[in-house]
Every structure is written in structure tokens, then in C-alpha cells.
N, C-alpha and C positions, 0 to 999 in steps of 0.2 A: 622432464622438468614439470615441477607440481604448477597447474595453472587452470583460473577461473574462468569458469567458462561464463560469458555475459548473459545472465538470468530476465527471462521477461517477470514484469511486477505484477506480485501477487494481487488477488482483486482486495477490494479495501475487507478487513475483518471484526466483527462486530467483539466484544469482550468474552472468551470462555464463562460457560455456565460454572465452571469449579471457583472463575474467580468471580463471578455476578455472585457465589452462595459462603462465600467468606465471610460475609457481615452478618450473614442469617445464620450462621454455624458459629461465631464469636457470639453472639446476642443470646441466643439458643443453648450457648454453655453457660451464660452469665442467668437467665433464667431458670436453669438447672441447678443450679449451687445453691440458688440463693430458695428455690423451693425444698431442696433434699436437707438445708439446712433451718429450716424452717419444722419447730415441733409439732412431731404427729400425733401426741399423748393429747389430744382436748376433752378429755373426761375428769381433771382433775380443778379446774373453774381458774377464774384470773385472780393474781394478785392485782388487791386496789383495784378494782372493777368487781361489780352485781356477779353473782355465779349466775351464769344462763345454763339452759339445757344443751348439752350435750353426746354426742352420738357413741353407740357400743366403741370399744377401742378396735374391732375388728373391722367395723363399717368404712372407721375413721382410718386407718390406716392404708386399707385397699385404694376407699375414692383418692388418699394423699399422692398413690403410687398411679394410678390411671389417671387423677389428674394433672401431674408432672408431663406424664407420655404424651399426653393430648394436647396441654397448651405449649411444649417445646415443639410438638407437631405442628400448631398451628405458625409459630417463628418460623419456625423453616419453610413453610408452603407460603408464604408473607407475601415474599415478591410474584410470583404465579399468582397467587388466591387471595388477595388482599381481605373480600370480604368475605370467604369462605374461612380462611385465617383467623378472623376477627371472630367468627362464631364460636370456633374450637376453645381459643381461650377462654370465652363467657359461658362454654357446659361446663365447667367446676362451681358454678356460680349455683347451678338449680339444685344442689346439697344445699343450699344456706340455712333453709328452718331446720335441718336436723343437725348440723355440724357447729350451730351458734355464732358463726363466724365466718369469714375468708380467708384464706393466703394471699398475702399482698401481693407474692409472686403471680397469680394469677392477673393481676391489673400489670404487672411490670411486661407479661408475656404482650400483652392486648398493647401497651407503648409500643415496644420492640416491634409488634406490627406496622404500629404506624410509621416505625423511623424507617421501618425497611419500605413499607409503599411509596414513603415521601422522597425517598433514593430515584421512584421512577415517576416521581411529577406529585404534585399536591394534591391532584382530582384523585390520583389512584386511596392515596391518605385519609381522602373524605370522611369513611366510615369507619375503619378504626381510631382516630381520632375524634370522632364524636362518642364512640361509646367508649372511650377511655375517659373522657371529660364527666359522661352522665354516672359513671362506676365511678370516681371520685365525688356529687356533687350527689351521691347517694350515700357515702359513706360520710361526707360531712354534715348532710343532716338527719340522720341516725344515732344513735347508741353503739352500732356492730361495730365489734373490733374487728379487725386488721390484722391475721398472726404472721409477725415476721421474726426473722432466727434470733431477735432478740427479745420474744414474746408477743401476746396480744395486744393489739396499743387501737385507740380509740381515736377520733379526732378532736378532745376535750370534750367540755359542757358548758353550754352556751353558747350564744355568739361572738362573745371577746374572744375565743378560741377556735371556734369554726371557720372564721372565716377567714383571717388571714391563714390555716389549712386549706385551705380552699384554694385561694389567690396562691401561696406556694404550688400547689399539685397543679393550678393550672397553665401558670405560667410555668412549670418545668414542663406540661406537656408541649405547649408551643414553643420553647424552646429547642428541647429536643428535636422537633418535627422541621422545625424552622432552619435549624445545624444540617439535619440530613436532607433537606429536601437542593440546599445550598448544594452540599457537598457534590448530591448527583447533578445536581445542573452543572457543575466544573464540571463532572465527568463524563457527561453528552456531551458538551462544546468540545472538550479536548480528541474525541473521540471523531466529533463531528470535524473539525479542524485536522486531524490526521488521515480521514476518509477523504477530505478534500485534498490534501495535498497528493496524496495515494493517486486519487483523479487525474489531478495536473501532470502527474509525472507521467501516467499512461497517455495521454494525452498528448502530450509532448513528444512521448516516443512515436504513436501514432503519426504524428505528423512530419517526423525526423525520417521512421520509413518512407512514409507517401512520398514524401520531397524525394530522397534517393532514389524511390523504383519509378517516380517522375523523370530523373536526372537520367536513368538507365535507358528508361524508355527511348527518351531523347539522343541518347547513344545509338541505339541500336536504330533506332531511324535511323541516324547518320549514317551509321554501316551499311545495312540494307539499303540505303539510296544510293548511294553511290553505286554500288554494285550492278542495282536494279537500273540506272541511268547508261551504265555503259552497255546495260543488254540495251537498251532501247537505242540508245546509238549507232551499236555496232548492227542492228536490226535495221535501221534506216539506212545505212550508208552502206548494206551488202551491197545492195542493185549496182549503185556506183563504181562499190571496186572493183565487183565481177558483175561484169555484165551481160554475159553470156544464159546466167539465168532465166529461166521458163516464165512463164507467168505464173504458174502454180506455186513454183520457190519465193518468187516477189508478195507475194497473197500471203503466203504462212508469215515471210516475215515482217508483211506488214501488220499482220493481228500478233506477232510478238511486240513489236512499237507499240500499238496501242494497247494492252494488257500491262504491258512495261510500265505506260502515262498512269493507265487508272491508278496500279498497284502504288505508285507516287505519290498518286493525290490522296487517295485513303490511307497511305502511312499521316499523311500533313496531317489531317482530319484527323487522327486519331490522337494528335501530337497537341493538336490545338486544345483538345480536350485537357491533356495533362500538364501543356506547359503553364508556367507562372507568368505573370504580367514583369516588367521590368527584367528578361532573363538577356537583355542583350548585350550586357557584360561575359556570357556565354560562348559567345560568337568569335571571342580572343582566342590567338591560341594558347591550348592548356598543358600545363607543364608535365614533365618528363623524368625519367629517374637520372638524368643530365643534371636537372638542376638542382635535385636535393642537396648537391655542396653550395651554392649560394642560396640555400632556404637556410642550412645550418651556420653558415657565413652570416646572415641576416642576424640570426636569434644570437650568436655570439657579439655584433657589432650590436644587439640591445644589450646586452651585461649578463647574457647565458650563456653559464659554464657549460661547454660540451666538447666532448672528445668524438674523435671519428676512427672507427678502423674496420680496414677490407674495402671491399670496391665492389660495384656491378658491372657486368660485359654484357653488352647484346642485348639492351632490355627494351622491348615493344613497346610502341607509345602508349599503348594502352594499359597494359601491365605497369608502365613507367609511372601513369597517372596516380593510379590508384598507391603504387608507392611512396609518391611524395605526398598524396594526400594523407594517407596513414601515418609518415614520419611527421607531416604538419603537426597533425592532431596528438602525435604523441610530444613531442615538443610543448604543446601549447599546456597540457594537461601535467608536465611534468614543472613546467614553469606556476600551475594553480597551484600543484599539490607539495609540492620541494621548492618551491623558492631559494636562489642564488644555490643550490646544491648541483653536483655536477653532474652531467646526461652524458650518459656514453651509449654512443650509435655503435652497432657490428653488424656490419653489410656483407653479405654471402651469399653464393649462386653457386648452386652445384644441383646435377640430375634433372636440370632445366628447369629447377623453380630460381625465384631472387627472393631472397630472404633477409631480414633484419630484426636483429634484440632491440630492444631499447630499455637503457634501463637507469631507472631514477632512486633513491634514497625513498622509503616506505613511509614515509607521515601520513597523515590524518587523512587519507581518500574517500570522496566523496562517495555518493551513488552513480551507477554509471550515466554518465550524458550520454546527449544527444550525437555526442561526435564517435562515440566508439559503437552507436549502433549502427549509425553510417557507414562506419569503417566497415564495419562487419558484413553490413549488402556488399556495399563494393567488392570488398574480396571475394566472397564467398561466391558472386555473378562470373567472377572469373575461373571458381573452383579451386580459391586458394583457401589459406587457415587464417584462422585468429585467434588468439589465447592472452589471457591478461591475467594476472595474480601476484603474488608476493612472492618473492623465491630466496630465503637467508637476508630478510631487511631490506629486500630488493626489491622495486616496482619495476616486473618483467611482462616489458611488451613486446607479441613474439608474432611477425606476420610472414605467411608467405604465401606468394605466389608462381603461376605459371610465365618463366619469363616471355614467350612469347616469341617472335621469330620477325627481327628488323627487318621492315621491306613490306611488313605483310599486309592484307587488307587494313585490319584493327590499327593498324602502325600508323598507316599513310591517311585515316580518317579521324585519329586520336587528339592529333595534333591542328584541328579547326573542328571541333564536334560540330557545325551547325553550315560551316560555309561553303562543304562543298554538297551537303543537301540542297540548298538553295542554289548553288549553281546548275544542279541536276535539272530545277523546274525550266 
């Protein structure tokens, strides 16, 4: 039977560098296009504009193709090198006396800068959005055109035309900046908000274990006392029942009594450490695989559907525990996850494990709680299994254990974890 095994949570994970370089590879193609589309011919002068000087068409073609390479260069290195970034696209710039002009692409590259630094906070932004403002606010009070794929274009003449070019280029810089710097702040919070909950949950399982290997702890005290009390017992009261004893046989077993007490009291002491305050609800006694028909008797008389079939023989109170506690918890999870749908128990004991399916209709399941990593110590302290997964629309829950052998230590101490320790002192 195909089944999941319960997974501990991943530590929280920061975004893939392929997907932090998406925006810079989108950006980086959009400034590529629009430079390779942009004419390399500027030896033949502007229509409706002065003819300027001009560079050989070999000059002018080469810096067209190295300065493409180097300011999509500096796009992509953006979020790493903000203002390493921001240099690369302003080297196309130092041809300007010989080439008569700019590619606007080259100012679009030095944007794209800034929207990708403003992705990682405003400060990183600083410098490429300042030298994309002063490369605008140079171009509008100038003559130098501009060459973009639809030609050389100027920013008029005058100030009735410069400056509302101006107020356009600048407010699209801060808007721009202003869009992405937004966008990455969503994307740290949500980020940050997912590493928190990532937190919580570890957390939560942390402390789901501790309780249990607390709860075990506190077991196995019990066992251990009890045991270690009737050595000490039965150590005090030889003398009395055989009294024929030496003084040397009275001597040993009275340094076994007193080894007996200490090993008592350093079990408490170690107990005091782990147990919880308020655990005196504990001290009841705890249920048995007896009573798993009035636990499913229970959740039926609340209005859950559940079917029962097979039986358990001969099952150790301690085994019995952690059985009902595993059928609780699949009960309780099957009533989150499937509401009013029907829970069918199969209870089977064969080669001296006790074993039970459970199994519910497969809806919408959570992440695992707290209740099935518990299950999971508890069984597994006994050296039984646990498996949980989907199996054909089925939410199959598969436990077993060793059933154990009625009568036994584990058996006769299962059933008061805590009061026949305390009778022990």
C-alpha cells in the first residue's frame, strides 16, 4: 500500500536566483529590441534637424553592437551591481562627440537599472535613478538628439517644449521606480510572512515532540519505579522472611534498599525537570484498546459516520494506549478533513502486532499536525509503524503495533502512569 511517510519541514527558503533574474532577462530583452531596432546608419544627417558630425559607418556600427552587449550587460548584473550596472550603461555615452548623438536605448538600459534595484529597497536605486534623471535633464537642455527605432528625435526648442519633456521623462522615471520598488516590498513581506509561518510550524512540531518525549519520559518513570520499588521491598523485607541470614547477606541487601531509594529519587528529579505544571489530570487512569468501542461509540453519538470491523485479543495496556490514542487522533482529523463522510475502522492482530486502517474520503488535507507527529513517537517508542497517505480517494491511516503480553510489567503500570510511582516513594 502506497503511503506517506510524515515529512519534517523544510527550513524556510529564500526565492531561486533563476526566479529573482526573470525581471532582469524580461527588461534585458525589452532593451535589446528596442536597441537592435534602433538605426546604425548615422552618417547620413536628420531629417528636419541641423546635420551634425557624424562618425565612419564602421565606427558607428561596431560601438552599436558592443554597446548593446554592455548596457543589456549592465540590466542583467542590476540587481547584484546596482552601481556597477549603472556605469555599464553610461560607457555608450563617452562616443557622444564622435557619433552626434545617443540611443535612447542606452537611457532605457540605466531605467531598467533602476526598476530592477528598486525591486531590492529604494537605497539600492539611489544611483541609478539619479543618473537616469541627470541623462534626461541633459538631453533636455541640449540640441543632441535621441536615436530611437523611429529615428533621431530631439527634445524640441525652447522652453515651451523642454520642459514639459522634462516633467514627462521625469515623472515616468519615478513612476517606474516607485511601481517596482512597491511591487518588491509585496515580495519581501509575502516572503517574510511565509518564512514566518514555515517558523511556526517547526516550532510547533518542536514542541509537539518535547511534550511526547516528556510524556514517555514520564512513562518509563513509571515502569522503572515500580519495578525498582519492589527490588527495594523485596530487599528490606528478606531479613524478615528468612531469617536465618548471616549478617554479610543482611549488609548487601541492605545497600540494595538503599541504591533502590536513591535510583527513585533521581528518576523524580529527573521527571521534575520534564514534567509540565497542571499534569495532574495524568494521574487518571488511561485508557486501553477496551475502550476504543466507546471512543467510536462517542464520535458516532456526536453525528460521525463510522463503521467498525475485526476485533483486538490480548492487547497490553500499554500498547492499548497508544492504540486508542492513534484511533482518537485519526477520528478527530478525519471529522477536520471529511466532515459528515463515513470513517471506517479495520482492527487486526495477527503475528503479535494489533493493527488498524483507518480510512476517510481524501478532501482537502492539511499539513501534518501536531497530533500525527505524536502518534508517531508514541508508536514508534513501542517499535511499531505508522504510514499515512492517499490510497484510490482514500485517506489511509495504517498503525501498528506490538501487542504486548496482558499481565505484564508495561500492562499492570499503563493503566495509572503516575500512581503507583508515587506509591513507590
Amino acid at each position: 500500500m502506497a503511503a506517506a511517510v510524515l515529512p519534517a519541514t523544510a527550513p524556510p527558503r529564500s526565492p531561486t536566483s533563476r526566479r529573482e533574474q526573470l525581471p532582469a532577462w524580461a527588461l534585458g530583452l525589452l532593451v535589446t529590441g528596442v536597441l537592435v531596432s534602433t538605426p546604425l546608419d548615422l552618417t547620413h544627417g536628420f531629417v528636419g534637424l541641423e546635420s551634425r558630425p557624424s562618425a565612419p559607418p564602421a565606427f558607428a556600427g561596431t560601438h552599436a553592437v558592443v554597446s548593446t552587449v554592455v548596457v543589456v550587460a549592465g540590466v542583467l548584473l542590476a540587481r547584484r551591481y546596482p552601481v556597477g550596472a549603472t556605469a555599464l550603461t553610461l560607457a555608450p555615452f563617452v562616443a557622444l562627440p564622435w557619433l552626434g548623438g545617443w540611443a535612447w536605448g542606452w537611457w532605457l538600459g540605466t531605467l531598467a537599472v533602476a526598476a530592477l534595484a528598486a525591486l531590492d529597497g529604494l537605497r539600492r536605486a539611489a544611483v541609478p535613478v539619479l543618473v537616469a534623471a541627470l541623462v534626461i535633464v541633459a538631453y533636455c537642455g541640449s540640441e543632441t538628439p535621441a536615436f530611437l527605432p523611429i529615428g533621431p528625435v530631439t527634445s524640441g526648442t525652447g522652453t515651451a517644449y523642454e520642459t514639459p519633456v522634462l516633467v514627462m521623462y521625469l515623472v515616468a522615471v519615478a513612476g517606474v521606480v516607485g511601481v517596482s520598488a512597491a511591487v518588491g516590498s509585496a515580495g519581501r513581506s509575502r516572503r517574510r510572512e511565509a518564512d514566518a509561518r514555515v517558523a511556526e510550524r517547526q516550532a510547533l512540531e518542536v514542541e509537539s515532540l518535547a511534550g511526547e518525549r516528556a510524556r514517555l519520559a514520564r512513562d518509563l518513570h513509571d515502569v522503572v519505579a515500580h519495578h525498582v520499588s519492589l527490588v527495594a521491598v523485596r530487599a528490606e523485607s528478606a531479613p524478615f522472611v528468612h531469617p536465618g541470614l548471616d549478617d554479610e547477606a543482611r549488609a548487601v541487601l541492605a545497600a540494595i534498599a538503599v541504591d533502590a531509594r536513591e535510583a527513585l529519587t533521581e528518576l523524580r528529579q529527573v521527571l521534575v525537570v520534564l514534567q509540565r505544571t497542571g499534569a495532574d489530570g495524568e494521574r487518571a487512569p488511561q485508557p486501553t484498546a477496551c475502550d476504543v468501542d466507546e471512543l467510536v461509540a462517542s464520535a458516532v453519538a456526536a453525528g460521525q459516520p463510522v463503521t467498525v470491523e475485526g476485533a483486538w485479543q490480548d492487547v497490553a495496556a500499554g500498547p492499548g494506549y497508544v492504540l486508542y490514542r492513534a484511533v482518537q487522533e485519526g477520528l478527530t482529523n478525519a471529522r477536520r478533513h471529511a466532515p459528515g463522510a463515513t470513517t471506517t475502522l479495520v482492527r487486526s492482530q495477527h503475528g503479535g502486532a494489533a493493527r488498524f486502517l483507518l480510512l476517510n474520503p481524501a478532501e482537502a488535507a492539511g499539513p501534518t499536525g501536531r497530533g500525527l507527529i505524536g502518534m508517531r513517537e508514541r508508536v514508534e517508542a513501542l517499535g511499531g509503524t505508522v504510514s499515512a497517505g492517499v490510497v484510490d480517494g482514500q485517506f489511509v491511516l495504517d498503525v501498528a503495533v506490538p501487542a504486548g503480553r496482558p499481565g505484564s510489567p508495561a500492562d499492570r503500570t499503563a493503566g495509572s502512569p503516575t500512581a503507583e510511582a508515587e506509591s513507590a516513594a
